[in-house]
N, C-alpha and C positions, 0 to 999 in steps of 0.2 A: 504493500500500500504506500510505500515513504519507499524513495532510492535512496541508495544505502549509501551515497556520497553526501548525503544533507548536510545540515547539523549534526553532531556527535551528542549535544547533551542530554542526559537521562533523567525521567523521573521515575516513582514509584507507579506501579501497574494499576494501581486504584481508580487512576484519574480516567482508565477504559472501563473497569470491572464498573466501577458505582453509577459510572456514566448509561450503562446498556441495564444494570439492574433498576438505575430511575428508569431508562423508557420502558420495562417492564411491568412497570408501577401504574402507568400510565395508557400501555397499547396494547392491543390485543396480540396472541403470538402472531397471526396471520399476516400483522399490520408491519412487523418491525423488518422482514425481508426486504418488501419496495422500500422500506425506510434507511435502510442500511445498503440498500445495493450501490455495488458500484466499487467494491474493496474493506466494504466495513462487515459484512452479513458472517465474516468468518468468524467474528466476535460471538456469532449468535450459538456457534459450535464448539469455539474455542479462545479462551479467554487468554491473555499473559499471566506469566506469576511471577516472572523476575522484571526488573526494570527496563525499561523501555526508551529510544531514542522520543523526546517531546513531541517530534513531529508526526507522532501515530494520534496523541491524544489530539493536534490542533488539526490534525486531517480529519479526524470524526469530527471536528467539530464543523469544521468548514463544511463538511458533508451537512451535515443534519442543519445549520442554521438556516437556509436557503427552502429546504422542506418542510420546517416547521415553522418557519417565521421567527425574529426575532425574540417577540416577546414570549413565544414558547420555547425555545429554543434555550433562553434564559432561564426561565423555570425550571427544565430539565436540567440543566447545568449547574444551577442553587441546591435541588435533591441531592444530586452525583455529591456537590460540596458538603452536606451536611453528613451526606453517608459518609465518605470519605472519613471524615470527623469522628463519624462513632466509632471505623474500624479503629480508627487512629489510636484513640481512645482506650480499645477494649482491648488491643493488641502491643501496643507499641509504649505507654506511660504505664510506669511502675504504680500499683495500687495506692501503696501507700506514698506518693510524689502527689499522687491526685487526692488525696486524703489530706495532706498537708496542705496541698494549695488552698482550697475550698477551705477549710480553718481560718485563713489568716484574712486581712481585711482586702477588698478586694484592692485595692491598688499596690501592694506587696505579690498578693498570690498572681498580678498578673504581670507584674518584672519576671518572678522566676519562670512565670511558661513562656513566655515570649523569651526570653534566653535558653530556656531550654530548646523550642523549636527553632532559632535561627541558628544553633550548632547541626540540625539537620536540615537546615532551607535547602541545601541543592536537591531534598530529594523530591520537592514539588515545585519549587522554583525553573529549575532546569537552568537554560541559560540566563533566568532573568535574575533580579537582584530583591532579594527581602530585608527592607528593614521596618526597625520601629523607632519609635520615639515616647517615650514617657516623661509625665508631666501632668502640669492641669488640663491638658488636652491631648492624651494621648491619641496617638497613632501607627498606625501600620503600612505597610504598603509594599506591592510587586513592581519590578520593575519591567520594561519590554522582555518577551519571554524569549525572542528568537532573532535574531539581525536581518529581516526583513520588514516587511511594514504587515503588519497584522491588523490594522485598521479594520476589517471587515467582520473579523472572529473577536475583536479585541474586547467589546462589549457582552459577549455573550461567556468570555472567557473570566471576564472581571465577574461575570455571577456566580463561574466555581467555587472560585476564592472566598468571596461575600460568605457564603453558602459555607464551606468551610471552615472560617475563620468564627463566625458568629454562632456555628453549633458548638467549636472546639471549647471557646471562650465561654457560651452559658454553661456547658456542661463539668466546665474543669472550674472557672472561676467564681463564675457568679450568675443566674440565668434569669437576671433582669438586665446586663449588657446588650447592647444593640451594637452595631457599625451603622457608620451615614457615612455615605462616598462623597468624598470632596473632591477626588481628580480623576479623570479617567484618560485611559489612553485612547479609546474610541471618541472624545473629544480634543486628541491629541497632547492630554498629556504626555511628561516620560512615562507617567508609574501612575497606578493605580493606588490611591489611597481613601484607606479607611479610617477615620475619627471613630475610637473608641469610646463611648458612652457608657459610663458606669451607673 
């Protein structure tokens, strides 16, 4: 589906797996062949389990925004992020790290997980950049994920992130945080950023 002279950066294989289980959630089995045809349908037989060059995830996505529209396309892409989050969640942060966090008040418990995930940003990141910013107006934010212009997927790709970031944060920190998107790269921002809201 991707030639294999692309970009080289990798992410974690979730961001297909949670992507085809949202449109599972959503369409019927009949419905997700035309929906995926075209180099994506192999997903429907066979999923990744180790990391992945990014440009398989931003190829489904360019696939499916165009079929589903925009503002559904977003949708499905906010799911994908919040699963994403649970796995994350359920598999990958040590019990008692998510036990402590949730303890403490939240603007403490959400330094430590924001420093604990940007010791792993390349693995959702890929080639883009993650940071954050803490303070009385904290923030987060991805940077372009691949050195071409992504303007078209760039909006639908910024609602994975959302989607992720905003389940990871109520689940681990606090689950009356929100994010409010102050930049986007689909209006030309660099990076996509999100204002954390405690």
């Amino acid at each position: 589906m991707v030639p294999a002279t692309m970009h080289a950066a990798r992410i974690g294989p979730n961001a297909i797996i949670q992507t085809i289980a949202a449109l599972r959630e959503v369409y019927a089995p009949e419905e997700l062949p035309k929906l995926l045809a075209g180099g994506a349908e192999v997903y429907l037989s066979e999923l990744p389990h180790e990391m992945i060059p990014e440009e398989q995830f931003h190829a489904l996505v360019e696939l499916l925004t165009p079929r589903l529209g925009g503002e559904r396309a977003g949708e499905i892409l906010f799911r994908s992020g919040e699963r994403t989050a649970d796995y994350v969640r359920a598999n990958r942060i040590p019990g008692p790290f998510q036990t402590l966090v949730g303890m403490l008040p939240a603007p403490l418990g959400l330094r430590l997980l924001l420093l604990a995930i940007s010791k792993h940003a390349w693995t959702f990141a890929g080639s883009g950049k993650f940071s954050f910013h803490l303070g009385r107006t904290p923030w987060l934010s991805i940077g372009k994920p691949v050195d071409r212009d992504t303007t078209a997927i760039a909006a639908v790709l910024c609602r994975y992130y959302c989607g992720a970031f905003t389940q990871l944060l109520r689940r681990v920190v606090n689950p009356r945080i929100t994010l409010r998107e102050t930049a986007c790269q689909a209006q030309g921002g660099a990076a996509c950023v999100y204002q954390i809201v405690l």
